[in-house]
C-alpha positions in Angstrom: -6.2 -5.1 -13.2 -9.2 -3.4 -14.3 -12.4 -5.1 -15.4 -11.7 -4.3 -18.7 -8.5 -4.9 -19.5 -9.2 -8.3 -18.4 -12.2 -8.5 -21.0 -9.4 -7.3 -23.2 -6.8 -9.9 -22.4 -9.5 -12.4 -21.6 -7.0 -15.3 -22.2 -4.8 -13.9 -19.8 -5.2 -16.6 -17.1 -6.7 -19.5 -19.0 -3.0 -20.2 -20.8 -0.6 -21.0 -18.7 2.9 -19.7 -18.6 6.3 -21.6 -19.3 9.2 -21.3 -16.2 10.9 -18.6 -18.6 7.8 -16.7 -18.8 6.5 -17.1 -15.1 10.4 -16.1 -13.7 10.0 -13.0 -16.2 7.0 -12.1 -14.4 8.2 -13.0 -10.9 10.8 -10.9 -11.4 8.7 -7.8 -12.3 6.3 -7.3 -10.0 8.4 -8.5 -7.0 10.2 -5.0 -6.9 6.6 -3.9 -6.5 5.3 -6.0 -4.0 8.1 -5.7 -1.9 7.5 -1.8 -1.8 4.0 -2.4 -1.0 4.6 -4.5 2.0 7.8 -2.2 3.3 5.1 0.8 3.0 2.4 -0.9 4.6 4.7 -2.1 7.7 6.6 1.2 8.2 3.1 2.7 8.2 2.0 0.4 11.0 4.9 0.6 12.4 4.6 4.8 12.7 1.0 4.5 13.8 2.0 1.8 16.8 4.4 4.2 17.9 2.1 7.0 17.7 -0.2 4.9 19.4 2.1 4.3 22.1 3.4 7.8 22.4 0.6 9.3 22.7 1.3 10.9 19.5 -2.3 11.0 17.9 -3.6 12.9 21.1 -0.9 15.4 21.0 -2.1 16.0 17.7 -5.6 16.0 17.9 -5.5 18.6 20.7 -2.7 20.9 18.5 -5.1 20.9 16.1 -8.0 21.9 18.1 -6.2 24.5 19.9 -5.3 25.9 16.4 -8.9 25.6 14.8 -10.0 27.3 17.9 -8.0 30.1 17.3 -8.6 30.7 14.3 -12.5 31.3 15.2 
């Protein structure tokens, strides 16, 4: 949340929220954050095996070989 829409909302934490309210928003964002977190570990996942592979040098010397040439 930006600084400013916290200025706008600036009761936002200071009043707390009822179990019907606090389940309501639970239940929003958790969609969200479990995206986040699959993205984030298939991400680390991809760069391990990269890692592991050897993938990042294959790529880094495809790409030199191909800026080169270019020249």
């Amino acid at each position: 949340m930006s600084k400013n829409k916290v200025d706008e909302c600036f009761d936002i934490f200071k009043v707390p929220l009822n179990l019907e309210e606090a389940t309501s928003l639970i239940n929003a964002i958790l969609p969200q954050l479990e995206q986040m977190i699959s993205n984030t570990l298939e991400e680390q996942i991809y760069d391990d095996l990269m890692d592991k592979n050897g993938g990042h040098d294959f790529i880094d010397e495809s790409l030199s070989k191909f800026k080169s040439g270019i020249k």
